[in-house]
MIKOL-424307 format. One record per residue (C-alpha): x, y, z. Coordinates in pm, whole numbers. Example, Ala and Ser with C-alpha at 12.3 -4.5 7.8 and 13.67 -1.06 7.14 Angstrom:
BEGIN
((1230,-450,780))
((1367,-106,714))
***
This chain:
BEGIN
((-5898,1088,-7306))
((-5851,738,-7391))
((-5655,562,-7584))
((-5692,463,-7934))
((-5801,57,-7891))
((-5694,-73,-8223))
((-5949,11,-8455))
((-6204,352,-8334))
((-6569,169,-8275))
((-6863,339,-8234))
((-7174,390,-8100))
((-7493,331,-8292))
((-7775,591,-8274))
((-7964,482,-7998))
((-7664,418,-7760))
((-7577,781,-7843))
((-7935,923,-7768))
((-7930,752,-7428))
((-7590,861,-7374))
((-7661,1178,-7456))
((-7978,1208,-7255))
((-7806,1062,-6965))
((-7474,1305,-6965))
((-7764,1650,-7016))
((-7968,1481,-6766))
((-7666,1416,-6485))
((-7488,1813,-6614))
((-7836,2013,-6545))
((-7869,1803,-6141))
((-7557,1732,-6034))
((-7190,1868,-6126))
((-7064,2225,-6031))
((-6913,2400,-6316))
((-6530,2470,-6317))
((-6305,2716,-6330))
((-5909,2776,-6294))
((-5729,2945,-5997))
((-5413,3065,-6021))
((-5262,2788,-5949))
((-5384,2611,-6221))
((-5642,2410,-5986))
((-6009,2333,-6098))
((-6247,2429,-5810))
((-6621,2494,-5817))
((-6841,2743,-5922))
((-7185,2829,-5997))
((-7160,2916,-6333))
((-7148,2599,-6624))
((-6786,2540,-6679))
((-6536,2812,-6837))
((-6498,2777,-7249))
((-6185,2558,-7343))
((-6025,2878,-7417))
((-5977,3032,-7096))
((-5842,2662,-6938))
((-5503,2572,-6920))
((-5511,2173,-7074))
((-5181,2153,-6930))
((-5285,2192,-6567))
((-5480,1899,-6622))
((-5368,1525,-6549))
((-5448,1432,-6934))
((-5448,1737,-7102))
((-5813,1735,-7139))
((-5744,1463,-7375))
((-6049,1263,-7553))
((-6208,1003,-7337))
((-6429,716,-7312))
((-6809,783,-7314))
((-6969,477,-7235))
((-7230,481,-6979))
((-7278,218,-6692))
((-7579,-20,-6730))
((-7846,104,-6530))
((-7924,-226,-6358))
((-7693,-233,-6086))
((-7429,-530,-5986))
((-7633,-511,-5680))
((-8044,-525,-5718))
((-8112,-195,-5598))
((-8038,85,-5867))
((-8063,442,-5753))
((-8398,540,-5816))
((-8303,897,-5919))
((-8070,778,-6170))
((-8314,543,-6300))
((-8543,807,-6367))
((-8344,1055,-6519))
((-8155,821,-6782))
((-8385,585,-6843))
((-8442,252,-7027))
((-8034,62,-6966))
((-7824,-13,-7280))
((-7752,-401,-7165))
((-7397,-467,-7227))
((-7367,-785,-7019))
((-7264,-958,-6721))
((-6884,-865,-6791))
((-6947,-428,-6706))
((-6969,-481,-6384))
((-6614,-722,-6396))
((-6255,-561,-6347))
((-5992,-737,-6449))
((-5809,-929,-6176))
((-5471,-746,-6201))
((-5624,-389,-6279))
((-5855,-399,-5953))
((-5550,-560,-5767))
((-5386,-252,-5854))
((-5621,-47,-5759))
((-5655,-178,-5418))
((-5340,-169,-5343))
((-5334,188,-5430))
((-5622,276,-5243))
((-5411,108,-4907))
((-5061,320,-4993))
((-5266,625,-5030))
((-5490,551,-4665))
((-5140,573,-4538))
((-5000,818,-4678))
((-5266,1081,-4699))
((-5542,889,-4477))
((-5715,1264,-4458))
((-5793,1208,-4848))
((-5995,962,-4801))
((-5918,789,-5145))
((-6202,507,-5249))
((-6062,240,-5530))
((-6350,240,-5695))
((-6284,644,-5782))
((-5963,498,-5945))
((-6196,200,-6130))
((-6405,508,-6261))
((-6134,719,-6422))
((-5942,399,-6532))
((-6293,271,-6719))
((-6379,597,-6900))
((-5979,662,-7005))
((-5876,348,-7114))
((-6145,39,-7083))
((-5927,-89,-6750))
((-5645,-95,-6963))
((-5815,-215,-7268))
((-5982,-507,-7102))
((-5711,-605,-6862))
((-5440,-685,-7165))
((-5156,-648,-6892))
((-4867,-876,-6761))
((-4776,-1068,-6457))
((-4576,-725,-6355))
((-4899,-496,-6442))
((-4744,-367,-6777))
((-5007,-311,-7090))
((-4878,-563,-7383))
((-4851,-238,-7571))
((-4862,131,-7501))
((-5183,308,-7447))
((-5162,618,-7661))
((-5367,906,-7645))
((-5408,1190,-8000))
((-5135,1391,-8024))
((-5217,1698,-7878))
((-5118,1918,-8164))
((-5423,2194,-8148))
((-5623,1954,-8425))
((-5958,1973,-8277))
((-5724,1832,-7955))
((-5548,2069,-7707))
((-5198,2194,-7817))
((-4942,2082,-7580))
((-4582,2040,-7779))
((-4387,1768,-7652))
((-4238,1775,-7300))
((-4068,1463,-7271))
((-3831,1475,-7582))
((-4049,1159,-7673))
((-4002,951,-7413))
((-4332,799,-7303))
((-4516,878,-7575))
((-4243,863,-7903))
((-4385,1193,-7974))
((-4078,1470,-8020))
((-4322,1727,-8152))
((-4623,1741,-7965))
((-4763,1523,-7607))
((-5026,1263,-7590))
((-5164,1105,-7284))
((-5002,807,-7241))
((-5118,465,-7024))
((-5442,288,-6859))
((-5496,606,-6673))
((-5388,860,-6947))
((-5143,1110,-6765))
((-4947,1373,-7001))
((-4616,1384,-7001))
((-4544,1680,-6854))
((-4806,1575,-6535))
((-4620,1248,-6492))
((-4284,1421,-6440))
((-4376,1505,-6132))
((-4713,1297,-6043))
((-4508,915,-6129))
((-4511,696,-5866))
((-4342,312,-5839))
((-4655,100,-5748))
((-4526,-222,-5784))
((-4149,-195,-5673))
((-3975,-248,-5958))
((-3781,106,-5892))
((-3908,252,-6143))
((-4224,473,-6285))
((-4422,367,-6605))
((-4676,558,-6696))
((-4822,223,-6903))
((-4802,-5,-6566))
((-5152,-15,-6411))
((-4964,-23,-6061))
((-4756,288,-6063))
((-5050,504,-6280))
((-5255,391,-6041))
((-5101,532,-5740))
((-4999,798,-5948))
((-5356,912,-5993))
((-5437,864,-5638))
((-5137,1104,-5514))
((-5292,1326,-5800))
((-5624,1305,-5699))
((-5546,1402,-5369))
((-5304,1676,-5327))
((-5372,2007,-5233))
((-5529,1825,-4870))
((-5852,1748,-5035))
((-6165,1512,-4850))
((-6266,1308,-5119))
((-6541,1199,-4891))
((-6699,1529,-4940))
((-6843,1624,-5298))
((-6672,1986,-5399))
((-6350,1809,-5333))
((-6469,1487,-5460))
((-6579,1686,-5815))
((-6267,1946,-5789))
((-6013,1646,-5796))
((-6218,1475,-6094))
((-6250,1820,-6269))
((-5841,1835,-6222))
((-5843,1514,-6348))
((-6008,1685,-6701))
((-6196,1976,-6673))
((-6535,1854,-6859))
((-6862,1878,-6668))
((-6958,1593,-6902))
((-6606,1401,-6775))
((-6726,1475,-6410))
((-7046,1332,-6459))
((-6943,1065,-6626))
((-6715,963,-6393))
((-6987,1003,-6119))
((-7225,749,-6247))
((-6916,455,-6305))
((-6809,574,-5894))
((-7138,531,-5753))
((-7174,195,-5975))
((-6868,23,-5895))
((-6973,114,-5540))
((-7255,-102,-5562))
((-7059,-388,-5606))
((-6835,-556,-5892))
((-6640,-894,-5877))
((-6285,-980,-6025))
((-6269,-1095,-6385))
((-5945,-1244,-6566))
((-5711,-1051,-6739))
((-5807,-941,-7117))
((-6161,-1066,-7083))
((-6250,-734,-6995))
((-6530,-510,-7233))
((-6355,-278,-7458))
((-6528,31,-7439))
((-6738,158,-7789))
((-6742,535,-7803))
((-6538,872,-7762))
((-6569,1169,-7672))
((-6429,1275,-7999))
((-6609,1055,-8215))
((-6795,1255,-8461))
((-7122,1057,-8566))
((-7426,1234,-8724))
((-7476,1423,-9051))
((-7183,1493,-9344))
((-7155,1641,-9622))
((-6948,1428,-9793))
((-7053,1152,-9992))
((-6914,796,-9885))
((-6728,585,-10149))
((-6953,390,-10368))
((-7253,633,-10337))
((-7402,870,-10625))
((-7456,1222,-10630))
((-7851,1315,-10712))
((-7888,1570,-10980))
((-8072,1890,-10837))
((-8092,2041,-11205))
((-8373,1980,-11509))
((-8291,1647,-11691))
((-8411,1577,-12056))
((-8534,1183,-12038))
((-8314,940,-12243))
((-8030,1182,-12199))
((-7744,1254,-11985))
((-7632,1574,-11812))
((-7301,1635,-11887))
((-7083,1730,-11624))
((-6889,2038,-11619))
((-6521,2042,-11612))
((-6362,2091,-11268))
((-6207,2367,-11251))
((-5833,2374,-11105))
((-5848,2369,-10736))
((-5695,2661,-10626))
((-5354,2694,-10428))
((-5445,2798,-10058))
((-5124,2897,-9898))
((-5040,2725,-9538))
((-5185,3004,-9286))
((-4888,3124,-9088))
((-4886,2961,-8741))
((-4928,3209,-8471))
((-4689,3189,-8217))
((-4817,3088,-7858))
((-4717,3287,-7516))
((-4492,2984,-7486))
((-4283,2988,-7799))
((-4242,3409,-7678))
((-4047,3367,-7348))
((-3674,3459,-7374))
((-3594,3413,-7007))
((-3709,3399,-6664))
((-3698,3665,-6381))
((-3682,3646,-5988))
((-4038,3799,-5920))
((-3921,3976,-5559))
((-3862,3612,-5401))
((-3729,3699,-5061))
((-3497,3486,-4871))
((-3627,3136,-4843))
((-3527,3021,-4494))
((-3746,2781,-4269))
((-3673,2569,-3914))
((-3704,2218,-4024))
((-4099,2093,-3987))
((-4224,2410,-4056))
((-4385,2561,-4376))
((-4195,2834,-4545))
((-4313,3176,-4501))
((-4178,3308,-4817))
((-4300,3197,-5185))
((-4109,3181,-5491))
((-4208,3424,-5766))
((-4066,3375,-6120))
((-4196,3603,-6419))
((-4175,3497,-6777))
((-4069,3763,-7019))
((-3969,3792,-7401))
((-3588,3880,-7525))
((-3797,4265,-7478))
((-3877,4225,-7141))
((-4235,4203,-7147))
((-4413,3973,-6975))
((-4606,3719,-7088))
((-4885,3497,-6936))
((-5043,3205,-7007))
((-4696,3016,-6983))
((-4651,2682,-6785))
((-4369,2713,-6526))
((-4253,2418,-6304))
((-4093,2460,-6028))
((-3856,2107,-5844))
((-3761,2070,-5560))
((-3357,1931,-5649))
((-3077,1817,-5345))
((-3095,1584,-5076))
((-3408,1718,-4876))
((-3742,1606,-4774))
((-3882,1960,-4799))
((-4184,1924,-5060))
((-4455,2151,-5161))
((-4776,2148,-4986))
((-4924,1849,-5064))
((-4636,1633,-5053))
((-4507,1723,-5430))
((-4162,1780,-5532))
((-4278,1915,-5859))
((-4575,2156,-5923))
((-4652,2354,-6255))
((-4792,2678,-6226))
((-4964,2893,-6512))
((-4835,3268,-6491))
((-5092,3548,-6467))
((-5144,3846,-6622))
((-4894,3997,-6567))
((-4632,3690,-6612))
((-4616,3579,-6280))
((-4613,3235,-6126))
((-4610,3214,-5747))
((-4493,2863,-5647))
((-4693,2640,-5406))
((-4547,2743,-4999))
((-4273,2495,-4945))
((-4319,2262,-4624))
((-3936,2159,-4488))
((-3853,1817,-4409))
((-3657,1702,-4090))
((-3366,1688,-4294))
((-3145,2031,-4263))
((-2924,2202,-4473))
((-2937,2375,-4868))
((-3133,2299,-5196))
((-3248,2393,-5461))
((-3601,2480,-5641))
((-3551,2488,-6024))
((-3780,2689,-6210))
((-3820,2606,-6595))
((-4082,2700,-6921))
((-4251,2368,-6984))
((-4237,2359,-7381))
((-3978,2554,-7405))
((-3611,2507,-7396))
((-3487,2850,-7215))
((-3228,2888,-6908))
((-3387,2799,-6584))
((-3378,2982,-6249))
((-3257,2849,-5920))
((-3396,2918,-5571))
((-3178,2858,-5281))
((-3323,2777,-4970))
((-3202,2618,-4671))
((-3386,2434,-4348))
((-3216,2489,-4041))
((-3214,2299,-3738))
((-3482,2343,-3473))
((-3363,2578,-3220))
((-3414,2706,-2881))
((-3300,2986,-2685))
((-3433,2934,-2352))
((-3427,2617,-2127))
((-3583,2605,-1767))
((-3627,2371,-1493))
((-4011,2278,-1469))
((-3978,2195,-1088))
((-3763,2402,-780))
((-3717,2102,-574))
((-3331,2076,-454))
((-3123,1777,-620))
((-2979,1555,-353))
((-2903,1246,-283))
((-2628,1020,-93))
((-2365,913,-147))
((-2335,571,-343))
((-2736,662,-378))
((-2945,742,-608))
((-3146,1121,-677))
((-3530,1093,-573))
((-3628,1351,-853))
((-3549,1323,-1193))
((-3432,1679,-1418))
((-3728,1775,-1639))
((-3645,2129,-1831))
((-3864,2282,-2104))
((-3755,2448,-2392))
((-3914,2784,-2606))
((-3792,3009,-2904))
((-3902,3348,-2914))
((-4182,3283,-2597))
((-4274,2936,-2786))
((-4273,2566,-2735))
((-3971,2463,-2917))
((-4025,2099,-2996))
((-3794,1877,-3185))
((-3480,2017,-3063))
((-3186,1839,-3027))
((-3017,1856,-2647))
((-2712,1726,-2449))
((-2642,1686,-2128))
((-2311,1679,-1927))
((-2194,1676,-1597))
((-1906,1916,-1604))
((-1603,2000,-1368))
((-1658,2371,-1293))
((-1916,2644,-1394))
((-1545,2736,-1609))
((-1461,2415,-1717))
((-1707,2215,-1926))
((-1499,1956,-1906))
((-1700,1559,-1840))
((-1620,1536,-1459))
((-1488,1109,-1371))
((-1642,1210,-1048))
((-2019,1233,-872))
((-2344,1206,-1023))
((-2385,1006,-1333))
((-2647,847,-1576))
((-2623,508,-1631))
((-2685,313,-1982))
((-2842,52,-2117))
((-2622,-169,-1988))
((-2623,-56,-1624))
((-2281,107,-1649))
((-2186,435,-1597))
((-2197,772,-1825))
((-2151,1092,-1772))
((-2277,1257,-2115))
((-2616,1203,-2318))
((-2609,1302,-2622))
((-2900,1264,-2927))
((-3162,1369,-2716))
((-3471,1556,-2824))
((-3727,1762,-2626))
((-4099,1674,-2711))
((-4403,1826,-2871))
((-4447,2050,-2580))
((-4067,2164,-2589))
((-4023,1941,-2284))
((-3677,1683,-2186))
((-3710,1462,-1930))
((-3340,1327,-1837))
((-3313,964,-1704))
((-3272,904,-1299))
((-2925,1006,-1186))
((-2709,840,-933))
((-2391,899,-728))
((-2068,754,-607))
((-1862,782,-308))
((-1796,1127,-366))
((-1970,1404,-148))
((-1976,1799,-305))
((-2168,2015,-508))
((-2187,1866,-877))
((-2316,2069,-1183))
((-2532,1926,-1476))
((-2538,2139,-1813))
((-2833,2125,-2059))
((-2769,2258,-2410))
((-2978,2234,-2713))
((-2905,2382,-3115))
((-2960,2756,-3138))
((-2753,2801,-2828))
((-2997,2752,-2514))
((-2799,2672,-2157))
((-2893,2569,-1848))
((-2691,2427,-1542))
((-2840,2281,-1266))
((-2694,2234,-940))
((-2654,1873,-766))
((-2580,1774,-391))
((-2463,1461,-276))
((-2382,1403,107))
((-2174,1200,296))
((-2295,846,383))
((-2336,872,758))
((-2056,732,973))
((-2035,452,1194))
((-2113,479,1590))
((-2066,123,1714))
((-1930,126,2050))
((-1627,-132,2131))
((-1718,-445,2326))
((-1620,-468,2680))
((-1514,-793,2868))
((-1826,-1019,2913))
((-1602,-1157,3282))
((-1780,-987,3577))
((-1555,-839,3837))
((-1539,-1051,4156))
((-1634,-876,4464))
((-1415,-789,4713))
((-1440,-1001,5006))
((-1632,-826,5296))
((-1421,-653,5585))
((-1327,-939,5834))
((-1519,-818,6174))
((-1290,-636,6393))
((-1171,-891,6653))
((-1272,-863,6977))
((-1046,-697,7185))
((-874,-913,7439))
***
């Protein structure tokens, strides 16, 4: 699916045989074919892939659009080729030093996306050089590097229109806004995204608050969020070929794709910007045999010829008026309106995935249903509830029966209503709204994890600190928002101004904490508690959203009196004199 580059070069004979060769060679050993799921996802299969009929082009990132065919030399940037590859394709087509070069501000990108996406989705497992594979076979690393300082392609990177014309027919999406296109879509940018797939798959790589389909930064993240949604390992090769089939659903694309990955992995270096080699044939090009004779060239005569004289040619006869064939309408251009599909109430606690899907049915002015029709749903309002994945946008293809079952909605930490907005890509028809709502995490129980009395001193300090845990329904309720308060009375919830108390960040004294939160087990651990003068029984109240109480019971005792006995005079008593002996009598 690349973009037109100018003037349309290609490929002489023998690059074509060895291409050819190569892309037979790589179908019949390596790549899976594909088929859709109803979701409008690629995955793996043992049969070759499913005829362009039965695929959806929308569901794909370009639309299935045409796309660069070149082949990577087969003499590695590194000296050490993979011998099975080297077997299989052959004798190289040497097209110099500069293949193995990316231009400086196109692998910049790159490897900056590769970082966002390691820490964003680190499970995906993203490799840069995956992103230097798609953006070489869709648009010659944006023609050769011809980008600015911000990452910007000098001009637009435009894709066919996609008008049904030996092309896929998508009609335009976008009113013409990325691609100037009002009637029909074409991929548009150094990594060729549709329209209709950038809606929701546009990401700001570079910061400039905004996404541009024709900067190399923000397709380039783009296509790694695209690449790895729906949790797949690109380490692993079914996910690894199921996010390139999504990409464009071509076993010839896949391998293509394959052989650039696995030679950019052997090493490349940085060239400048717009030295870069512009790529030399298309998946669309049409070489070989015609029937028509090229300008300048004669006719031979198949008929008897006397010598010295001329056959003289008939008169053409009047070519014939062939009326315009009537189009035939597509499932799209037969929906009327949408239709709630049984979507029951969509409730969820906030962090936790929605148990109910959304089910919208397309149907004509009649009331049939139709399938085969593009439906995206958004996510609209101030949430951070996405769809698994991490999308807030995700196009679905209904079924048989006109059905289109969203992707299950994960909810955000952020509570309260919003909306998901269902619409008829292609078509402009009244949408549907979905209300949902995230509510708070909740519990309904609280207990003490410990039975060890609460005392302490007064003007001391409580040895144990108050742990509780908290469940919902039997289960660990983590995430819940708690207070605590040390009230007056079991009847008056009052903040008591006397007893125990908490004490802040700045050493002085509170009797309320609010904003706390238990932990992933569901438990709270309070901070130490202390106590003033005042001896009694204190209470402590725990509450949490959804209504769970508990009030635990404090002691503090009096400080033990003194028992100092008073000082008596340090001046011992003088004896008494000892009885004067009796006289003798006279």
């Amino acid at each position: 699916m690349a973009a037109y580059i100018g003037r349309r070069l290609r490929k002489g004979a023998a690059t074509t045989a060895v291409a050819a060769l190569a892309v037979a060679a790589l179908s019949a050993s390596q790549a899976p074919g594909a088929v859709v799921d109803d979701q409008g996802r690629q995955t793996a299969a043992d049969s070759q892939s499913v005829p362009d009929a039965t695929v959806d082009d929308s569901a794909s990132a370009t639309g299935n659009s045409p796309y660069h065919t070149d082949l990577p030399p087969l003499n590695s940037p590194n000296p050490s080729p993979n011998p099975s590859q080297s077997a299989v394709i052959g004798t190289p087509v040497s097209r110099g030093e500069a293949e193995a070069g990316i231009p400086a501000t196109v692998l910049d990108a790159y490897k900056k996306a590769e970082a966002a996406l390691g820490a964003a989705k680190p499970q995906c497992n993203l490799p840069w050089q995956l992103l230097a594979a798609i953006g070489k076979v869709e648009s010659g690393q944006a023609r050769g590097g011809q980008v600015d300082a911000n990452g910007t392609t000098t001009s637009p990177i435009l894709g066919p229109q996609l008008d049904g014309n030996g092309f896929a027919l998508i009609r335009d999406t976008d009113n013409g806004v990325y691609d100037g296109n009002s009637s029909y879509d074409s991929a548009v940018g150094p990594m060729q995204f549709i329209p209709s797939t950038w809606a929701w798959a546009g990401r700001d790589g570079n910061g400039d608050g905004k996404a541009d389909p024709n900067n190399i930064y923000d397709a380039a993240l783009a296509a790694g969020h695209y690449l790895c949604r729906y949790g797949w390992d690109l380490s692993t090769q079914a996910d690894l070929n199921r996010a390139i089939l999504s990409y464009n659903n071509s076993t010839d694309y896949l391998n293509l794709v394959l052989s650039w990955l696995e030679y950019y992995r052997k090493g490349t270096h940085e060239i400048p910007d717009g030295t870069g080699t512009l790529p030399t044939g298309r998946s669309d090009d049409k070489t070989g045999t015609s029937t028509t004779p090229s300008p300048g060239t004669t006719t031979p005569s198949t008929g008897p010829s006397t010598p010295g004289t001329s056959t003289p040619t008939p008169p053409k006869p009047d070519k014939p008026t062939v009326p315009s064939p009537t189009p035939v309408p597509t499932p799209t251009d037969t929906v009327d309106h949408l239709e709630d599909a049984g979507t029951a109430k969509l409730t969820a606690t906030a962090g936790d995935t929605f148990t109910k899907k959304i089910s919208t049915r397309a149907e004509t002015s009649a009331g049939k249903s139709v399938g085969k029709v593009r439906i995206r749903f958004t996510i609209v309002g101030d949430t951070d509830t996405t769809f698994t994945g991490g999308e807030s946008v995700a196009t679905v293809v209904t079924d048989s029966v006109g059905v289109a079952v969203a992707p299950t909605l994960k909810a955000g930490e952020k509570t309260g209503d919003f909306t998901v907005r269902a619409v008829v890509v292609g078509r402009t028809v009244g949408a549907l709204d979905y209300a949902a709502t995230v509510t708070a995490r909740a519990a309904d129980t609280l207990a003490r994890t410990g039975t060890t009395a609460l005392t302490c001193v007064a003007g001391g300090e409580f040895a144990d600190q108050v742990e509780v845990k908290a469940t919902y329904d039997g289960a660990v309720a983590d995430g819940v928002a708690a207070t605590a308060t040390l009230i007056t009375s079991a009847t008056d919830a009052t903040v008591n101004d006397k007893g125990p108390y908490f004490k802040d960040a700045d050493g002085k004294t509170v009797r309320t904490l609010t904003g706390l939160e238990t932990d992933a087990n569901g438990l709270l651990k309070l901070p130490k508690l202390y106590a003033d003068d005042t001896a009694g029984t204190f209470l402590l109240r725990v509450t949490t959203t959804g209504g769970a109480t508990l009030t635990v019971e404090l002691t503090v005792t009096a400080a033990p009196t003194s028992t100092e006995s008073p000082t008596e005079s340090a001046t011992p008593t003088e004896s008494a004199s000892p009885s004067a002996s009796a006289s003798p009598s006279a």
